[in-house]
Structure formats: C-alpha cells, structure tokens
N, C-alpha and C positions, 0 to 999 in steps of 0.2 A: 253427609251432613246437610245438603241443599235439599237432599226430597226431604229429611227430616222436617228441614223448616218451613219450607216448602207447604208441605202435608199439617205440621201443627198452624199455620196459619188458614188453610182452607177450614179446618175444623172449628178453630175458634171465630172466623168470619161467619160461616153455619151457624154456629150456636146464637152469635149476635143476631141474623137475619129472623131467627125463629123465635128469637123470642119479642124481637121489635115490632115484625110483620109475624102476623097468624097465617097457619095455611090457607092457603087459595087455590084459586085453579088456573094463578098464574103461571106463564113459565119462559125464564129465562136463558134463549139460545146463546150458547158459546159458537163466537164466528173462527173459523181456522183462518191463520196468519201466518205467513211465512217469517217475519221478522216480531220480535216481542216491543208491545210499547215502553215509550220511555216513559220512568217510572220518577213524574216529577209533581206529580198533584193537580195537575191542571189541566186534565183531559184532551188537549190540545195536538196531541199525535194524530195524524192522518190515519192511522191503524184503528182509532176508533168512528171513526167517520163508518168503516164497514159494519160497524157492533150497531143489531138493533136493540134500542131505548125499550127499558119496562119502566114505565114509572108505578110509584108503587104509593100507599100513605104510611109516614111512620104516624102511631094513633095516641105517640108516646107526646110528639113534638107537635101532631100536627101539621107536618107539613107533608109535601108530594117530595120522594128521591128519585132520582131517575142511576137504575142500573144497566150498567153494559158490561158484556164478557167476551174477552177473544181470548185463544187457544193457540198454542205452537205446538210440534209433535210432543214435547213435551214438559209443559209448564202453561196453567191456567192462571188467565188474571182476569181481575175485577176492578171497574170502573163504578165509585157512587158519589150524587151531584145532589144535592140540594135541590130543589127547583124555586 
C-alpha cells in the first residue's frame, strides 16, 4: 500500500511539474540521506540543507520556485518553496 502511494504521488507531482514548467535542460539532483525529512511544510530539516536548490519559473504565476530532492534507500521526496 505505501509504494502504492508512494508511486501515485510521484506521478501525479510529474504530471504537475510538466505541465507548469515546460521542458528544459534543467535538472534536478536527488541527494542520498540516511534519515528521511520531516515531513512538516517548512523546509526547515537539516536533511535539506544537503539538497541543491533548482530554482525554476512557474509562467503560470509568475513567480521563481526553488526545488530540492533527497533520496533514502527507499523513498524519494520533494522539497517546493516559493521564492
């Protein structure tokens, strides 16, 4: 049940990303972490302090988002900020 949700949430965060942001030739490194961040909205874990920043434009809103991604042996998260 966890990959399940796991997996339908990486998909539908994808489908958000592509069609917000148009392809580019950006690209955003997932950093490996031994512990997963806590999962509170505030980006404020020392876990992402390791995750380098893509800022990106959404061209919907206008504004700059800055994304970060770290990684555990098994379970990918996403970090997106406003700027």
């Amino acid at each position: 049940m966890k990959k399940k949700t796991v997996g339908m949430l990486f998909w539908s965060l994808m489908a958000i990303l592509t069609v917000v942001f148009p392809a580019s030739a950006q690209v955003l490194p997932s950093v490996t972490v031994d512990q997963a961040p806590v999962i509170d909205g505030s980006g404020l874990d020392p876990v992402w302090e390791k995750a380098k920043a893509l800022t990106v434009q959404d061209k919907v809103l206008d504004k700059g988002i800055q994304l970060k991604s770290v990684h555990t042996a098994d379970s990918v998260y996403f970090w997106l900020c406003p700027n």
